[in-house]
Steps between C-alpha positions, in 0.01 A plus 500: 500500500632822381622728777263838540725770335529184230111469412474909543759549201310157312186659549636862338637281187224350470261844516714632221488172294123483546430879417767451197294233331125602634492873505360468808660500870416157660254487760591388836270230450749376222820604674377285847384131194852561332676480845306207655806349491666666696235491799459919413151584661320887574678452816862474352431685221399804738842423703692507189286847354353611806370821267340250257534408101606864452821388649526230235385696215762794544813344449365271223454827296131475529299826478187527757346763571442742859156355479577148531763578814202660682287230464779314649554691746130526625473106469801479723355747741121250476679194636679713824242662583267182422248723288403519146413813338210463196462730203208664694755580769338290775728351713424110559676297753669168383292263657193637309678403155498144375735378207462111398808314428613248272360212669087664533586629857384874649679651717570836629736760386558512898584144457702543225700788692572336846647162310756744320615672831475168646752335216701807516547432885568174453801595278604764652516421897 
């Protein structure tokens, strides 16, 4: 398994290589299936780029825009304060939004959020 600073400089190559060939900056979706590999999860990608794919995406030469780094930002800002804001600029807490995953399951965004701390914890002690 590829050390971290290893996988952050794969990951970079790989950006570029992806955005040379789609025209397109790969989604972190993407970036997380073409690592499975190497065990990379949101929890170790967010160690590696605790700022988010904008860290990938500007040293692979790939042009985003001030938008996209808010929207970041203010997702970033959703899980630590445990609160998502909609387009209607309500404020709803985490465990009042349900996502399904790949198996048919609910579960909460508050769910989601407490087994990332709780993995980060875990690697981190």
């Amino acid at each position: 398994m590829m050390t971290d600073e290893e996988l952050k400089q794969a990951i970079i190559q790989y950006a570029k290589k992806y955005y040379g060939r789609n025209k397109r900056a790969p989604s972190l979706r993407e970036i997380l299936k073409n690592f499975k590999d190497e065990k990379l999860n949101f929890t170790r990608f967010y160690k590696i780029f605790p700022k988010g794919v904008a860290e990938v995406w500007k040293p692979a030469g790939i042009p985003f825009s001030a938008e996209r780094i808010k929207r970041t930002e203010r997702a970033t800002e959703a899980v630590k304060s445990k609160e998502l804001k909609t387009a209607q600029g309500l404020r709803v807490p985490f465990s009042q939004v349900f996502y399904v995953d790949e198996d048919g399951n609910t579960h909460t965004l508050d769910e989601w959020s407490n087994n990332i701390c709780s993995d980060a914890r875990a690697h981190n002690p």
